[in-house]
Every structure is written in C-alpha cells, then in structure tokens.
C-alpha positions in Angstrom: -42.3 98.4 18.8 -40.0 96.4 21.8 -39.7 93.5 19.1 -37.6 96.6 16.8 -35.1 96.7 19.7 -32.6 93.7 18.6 -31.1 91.8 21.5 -30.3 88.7 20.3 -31.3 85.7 21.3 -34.2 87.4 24.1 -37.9 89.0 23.9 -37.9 92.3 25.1 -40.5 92.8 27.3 -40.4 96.3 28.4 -38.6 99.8 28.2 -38.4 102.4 31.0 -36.2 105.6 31.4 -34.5 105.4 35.3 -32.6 108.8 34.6 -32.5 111.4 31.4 -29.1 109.9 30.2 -30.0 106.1 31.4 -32.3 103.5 29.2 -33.0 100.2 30.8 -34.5 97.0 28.5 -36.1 94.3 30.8 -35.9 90.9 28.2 -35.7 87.1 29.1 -34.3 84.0 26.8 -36.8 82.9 24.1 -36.4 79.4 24.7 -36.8 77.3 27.5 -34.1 74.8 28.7 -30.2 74.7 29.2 -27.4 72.3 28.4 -24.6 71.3 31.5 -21.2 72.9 30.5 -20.0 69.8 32.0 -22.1 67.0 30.8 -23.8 68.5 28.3 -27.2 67.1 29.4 -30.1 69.1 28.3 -32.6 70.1 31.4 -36.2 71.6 31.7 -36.1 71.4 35.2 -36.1 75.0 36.6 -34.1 75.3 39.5 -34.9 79.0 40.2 -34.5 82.7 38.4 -31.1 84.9 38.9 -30.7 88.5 36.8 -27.8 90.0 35.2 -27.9 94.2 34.3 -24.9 94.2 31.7 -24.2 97.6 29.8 -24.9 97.8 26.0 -24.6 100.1 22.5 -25.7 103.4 23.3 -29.3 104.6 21.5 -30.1 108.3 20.2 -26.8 109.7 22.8 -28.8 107.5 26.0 -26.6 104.8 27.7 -28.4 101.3 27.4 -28.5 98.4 30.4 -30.4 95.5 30.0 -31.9 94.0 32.5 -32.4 89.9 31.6 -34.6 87.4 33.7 -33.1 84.1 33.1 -33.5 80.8 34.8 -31.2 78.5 36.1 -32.5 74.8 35.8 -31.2 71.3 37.8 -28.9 69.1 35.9 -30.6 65.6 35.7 -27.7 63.7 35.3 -26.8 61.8 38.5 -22.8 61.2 37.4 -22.8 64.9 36.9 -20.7 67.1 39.9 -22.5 70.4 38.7 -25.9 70.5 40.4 -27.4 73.3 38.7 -26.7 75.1 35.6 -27.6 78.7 34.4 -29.0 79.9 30.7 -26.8 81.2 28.5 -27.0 83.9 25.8 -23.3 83.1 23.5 -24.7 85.6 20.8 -25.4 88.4 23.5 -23.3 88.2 26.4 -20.1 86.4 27.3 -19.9 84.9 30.8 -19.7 87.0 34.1 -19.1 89.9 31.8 -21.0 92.8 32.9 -20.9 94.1 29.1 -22.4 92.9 26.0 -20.2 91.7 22.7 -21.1 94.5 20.4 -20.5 96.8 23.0 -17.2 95.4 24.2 -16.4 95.5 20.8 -17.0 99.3 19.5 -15.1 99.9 22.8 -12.0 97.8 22.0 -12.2 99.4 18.1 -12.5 103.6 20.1 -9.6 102.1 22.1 -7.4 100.4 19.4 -7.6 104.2 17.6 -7.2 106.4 20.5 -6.0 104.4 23.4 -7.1 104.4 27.1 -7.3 107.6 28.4 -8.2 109.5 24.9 -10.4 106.5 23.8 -12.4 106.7 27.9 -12.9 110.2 27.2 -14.8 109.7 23.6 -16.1 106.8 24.9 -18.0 108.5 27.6 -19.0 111.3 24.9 -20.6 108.6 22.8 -22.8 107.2 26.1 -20.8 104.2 26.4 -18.4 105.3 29.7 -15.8 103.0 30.8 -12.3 103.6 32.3 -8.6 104.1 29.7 -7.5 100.9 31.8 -10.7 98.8 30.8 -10.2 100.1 27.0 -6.8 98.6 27.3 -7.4 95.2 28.8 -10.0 94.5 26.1 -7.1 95.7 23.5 -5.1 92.6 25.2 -7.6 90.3 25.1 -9.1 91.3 21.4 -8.0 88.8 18.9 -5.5 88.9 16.9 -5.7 88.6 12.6 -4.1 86.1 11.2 -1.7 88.2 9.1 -1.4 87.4 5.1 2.5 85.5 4.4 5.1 87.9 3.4 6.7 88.2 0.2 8.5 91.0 0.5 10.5 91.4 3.7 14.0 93.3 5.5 16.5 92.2 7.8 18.4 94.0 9.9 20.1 93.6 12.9 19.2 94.6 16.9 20.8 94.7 20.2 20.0 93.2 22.9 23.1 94.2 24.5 24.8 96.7 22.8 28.2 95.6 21.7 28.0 92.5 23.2 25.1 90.7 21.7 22.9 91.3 18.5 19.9 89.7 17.0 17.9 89.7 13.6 14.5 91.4 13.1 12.2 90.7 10.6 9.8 93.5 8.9 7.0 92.8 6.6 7.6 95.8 4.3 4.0 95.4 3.0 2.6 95.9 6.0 5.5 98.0 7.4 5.3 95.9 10.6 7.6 94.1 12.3 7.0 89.6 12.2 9.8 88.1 14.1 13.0 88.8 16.1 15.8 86.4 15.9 17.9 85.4 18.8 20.9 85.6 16.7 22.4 87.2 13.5 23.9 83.9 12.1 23.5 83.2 8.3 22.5 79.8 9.3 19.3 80.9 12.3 18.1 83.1 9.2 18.3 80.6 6.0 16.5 78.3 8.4 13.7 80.9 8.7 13.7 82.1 4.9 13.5 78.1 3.9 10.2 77.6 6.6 8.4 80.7 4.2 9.2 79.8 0.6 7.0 82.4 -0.9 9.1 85.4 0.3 10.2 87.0 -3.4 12.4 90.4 -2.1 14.5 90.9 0.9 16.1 94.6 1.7 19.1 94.1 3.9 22.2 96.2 4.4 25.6 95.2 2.7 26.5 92.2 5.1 28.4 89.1 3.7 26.5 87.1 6.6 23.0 88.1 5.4 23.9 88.2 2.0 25.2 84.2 2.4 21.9 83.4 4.0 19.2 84.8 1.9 21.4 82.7 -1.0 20.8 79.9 0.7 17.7 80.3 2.8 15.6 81.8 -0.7 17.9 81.7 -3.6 15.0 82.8 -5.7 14.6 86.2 -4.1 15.9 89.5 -4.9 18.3 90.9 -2.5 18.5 94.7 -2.4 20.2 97.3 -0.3 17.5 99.1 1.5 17.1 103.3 1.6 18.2 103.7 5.3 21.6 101.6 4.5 22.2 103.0 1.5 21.3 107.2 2.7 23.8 106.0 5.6 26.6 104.5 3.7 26.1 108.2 1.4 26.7 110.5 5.0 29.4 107.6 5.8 31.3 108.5 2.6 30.6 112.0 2.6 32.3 112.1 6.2 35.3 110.7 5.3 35.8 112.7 2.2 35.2 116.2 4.4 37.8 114.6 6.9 40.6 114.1 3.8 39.5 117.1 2.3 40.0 119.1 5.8 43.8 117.0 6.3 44.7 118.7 2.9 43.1 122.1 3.8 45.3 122.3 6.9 48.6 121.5 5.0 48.3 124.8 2.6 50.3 127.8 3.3 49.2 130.7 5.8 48.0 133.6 3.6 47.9 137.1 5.1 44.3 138.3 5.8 43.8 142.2 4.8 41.5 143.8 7.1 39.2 146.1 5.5 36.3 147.5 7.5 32.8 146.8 5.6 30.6 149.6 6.4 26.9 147.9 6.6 23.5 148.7 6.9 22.8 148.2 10.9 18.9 149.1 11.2 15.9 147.4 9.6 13.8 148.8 5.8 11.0 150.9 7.0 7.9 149.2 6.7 5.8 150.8 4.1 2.4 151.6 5.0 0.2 148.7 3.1 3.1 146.3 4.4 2.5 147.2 8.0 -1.6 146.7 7.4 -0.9 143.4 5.8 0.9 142.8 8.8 -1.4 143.5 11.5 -4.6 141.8 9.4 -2.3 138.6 9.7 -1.7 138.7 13.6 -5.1 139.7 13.9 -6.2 136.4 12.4 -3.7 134.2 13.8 -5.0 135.8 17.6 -8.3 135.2 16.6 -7.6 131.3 15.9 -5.6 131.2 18.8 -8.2 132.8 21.0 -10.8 130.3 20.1 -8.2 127.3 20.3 -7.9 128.2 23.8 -11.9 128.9 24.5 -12.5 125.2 23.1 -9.9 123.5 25.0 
C-alpha cells in the first residue's frame, strides 16, 4: 500500500497522522551512493545521516510533509575542496527548498491565476498554505515559454517623457501581448527590427509617414493597415472639427425672436396598477433575497 504513495525517486517506509489536517511520509533514497557537485566523483563512503521535512501535494483535503532519511557520504577524491557531499533527489526536491517540485508548481499555476493574496487564500483551502508573497516569488522565478515568432504585429508609439521623448512598442496581435519596446520611434531603429524577424506578414500602425517608410523597408512583403483605435480616433478627430465649423456658422445666423408659450405638463407619476405593483414587489423581493445571501456567504 506505501509503495502506491509515488514520491519519486525514494521507498516509503511509513505513514502516520501528527494532527487531523497534517499527514507525514517517512521515505529514504532507493539507491546507495552520491556524486561530488564539484568533482563529480562517485562515493559509497557514508559520512553520516541529515533529514529534510519539505511540504508536498495535498491528499484527500490533508496537507502532506515528508520526512526523508538521506545520507551524506565522504568525497574520495584528495584534489577535491568539498569534503563531504549530501544525496540528492533532482526529480523530488530542488536544493534547500523546503517544498517539493509538483508542489511548488500547482502553487505557482493557483498564483499565476489568482495572484498572491487571492491565490494564499485558495491555496490554504486546498491544504497546501503558503503566504501571497511566496506565490509571487515563485511567479518570478517560474520559467518563462519561449513564445511562437510573430507574424502579425502593431506599432505604435509611447512616452517615456511626454512631449519630450517617445519610443516604439511592439504588440504581438496573435497573442495580444506586448514583445518589445524601442528606445526610439525612428524609421531606421524599426526596419532594423522588422529585417531581424522576416516572417512577420501584417503590421497595424497608425497613419505615420515614419512607420509607413520603415515597415517598406524593414518587410516590404507585409501588409500595412491602419489599425481600429487609429482609425475610430481619426473618425471623433473629424467629427470634432466638423461640430466646431458647423457651430462657427451656427453663431453667424440672425437672432430670431423666441415666443413664449407656457406648456402645461403632466407633473406627477401613472398610478401603478395593481398587478404592476405585485410584479414589482415579487422583483425586489428576489433581488433582497440574493442580496441577503451574497452578504451571509461573504
């Protein structure tokens, strides 16, 4: 039954509960012998026994802590500086962490989707506890994809001071992403970065002459296109300057005389009819009801 309990690379030897949401697996290494991370002489010589109690996946809602036996053993080689050198379990357990992989990974994938403090206070539902901070620093040291070369990209440019200085930024489209800022929003920085990535095939850009002059040159086969949020602005940019010409012309007509005339208008509310006002009252019933238990849950 233990030898059902996968931790790789070890032989369980035993299973005991130390508190009603606490499991603890007593294991050692299954084979004998460790190579110097210096020399990389293999020894058999055991030096003595240390322990390390990482935390790992939770089981049936119960947090899990192993609890490994493993040996450290004398390095035989003379030229070596390390004396002594410890087992190690790659597949398991990275060194001095006090976590194993697969955990530090469904942690990093609760954090990646919630973030710290949300993704700490799952976490700690799902019998794997650890801290929002924690989550985060194994976000940062997670690795990151190699993404998939664009071929369909926008340009656009960014300040870094406003009115003084501007860059280009680079969006994978695809992948609605940003891939690259540019220091500059020369046509010459950017045809230098189209001609690095030949098999970009569509650039959005807005109506430029400088980008326009560098995708020509930078990827003359692509297809340049004015992108929605140039173009919707360019619309509201026309629009506006119509309403002002429009409102210049307004102004120069003749003053008209108003008439008064006094409107006589309804100045109370319809009386409710009496299946209107039970429709009513069923529907604020309901909505109180939802909010009632919204606020029970919370």
């Amino acid at each position: 039954m233990l030898q059902s309990l996968m931790v790789p690379g070890c032989h369980v030897e035993g299973l005991r509960r130390e508190s009603c949401s606490l499991v603890v697996l007593s294991a050692r290494r299954r084979r004998d012998g460790a190579r110097c991370p210096d020399c990389s002489n293999l020894s058999e010589v055991i030096h003595g026994y240390y322990r390390r109690r990482p935390a790992d996946l939770p089981s049936c809602g119960r947090r899990v802590r192993l609890d490994l036996r493993l040996r450290r053993y004398v390095c035989r080689n003379e030229t070596c500086r390390r004396r002594t050198c410890a087992e190690r379990l790659p597949m398991l357990i990275a060194p001095r962490s006090r976590r194993t992989r697969r955990l530090a990974q469904a942690q990093t994938q609760v954090g990646v989707a919630l973030g710290g403090e949300a993704g700490s206070r799952l976490a700690h539902q799902l019998g794997m506890p650890t801290s929002g901070d924690t989550l985060l620093r194994l976000i940062r040291a997670a690795p990151v994809a190699a993404a998939a070369a664009p071929t369909i990209i926008g340009v656009d440019d960014w300040a870094l001071k406003k009115r003084t200085r501007y860059g280009t930024i680079v969006v994978d489209l695809e992948r609605r992403r940003p891939i690259d800022l540019l220091l500059d929003r020369d046509a010459e920085t950017l045809a230098a970065w189209l001609q690095a990535r030949p098999g970009i095939s569509f650039v959005t850009r807005d109506r430029s002459a400088e980008y326009r002059r560098a995708i020509t040159a930078g990827a003359p086969s692509a297809t340049q296109a004015a992108d929605r949020w140039h173009l919707l602005c360019n619309a509201r940019q026309m629009t506006e300057r119509w309403a002002a010409g429009a409102y210049a012309r307004l102004r120069s007509l003749p003053v008209t005389t108003v008439i008064d005339s006094t409107v006589t208008g309804r100045t109370k509310a319809f009386v409710r009819t009496r299946s209107a006002g039970v429709v009513a009252a069923d529907s604020r019933a309901r909505r109180k009801a939802r909010y009632d238990d919204v606020r029970r849950r919370a």
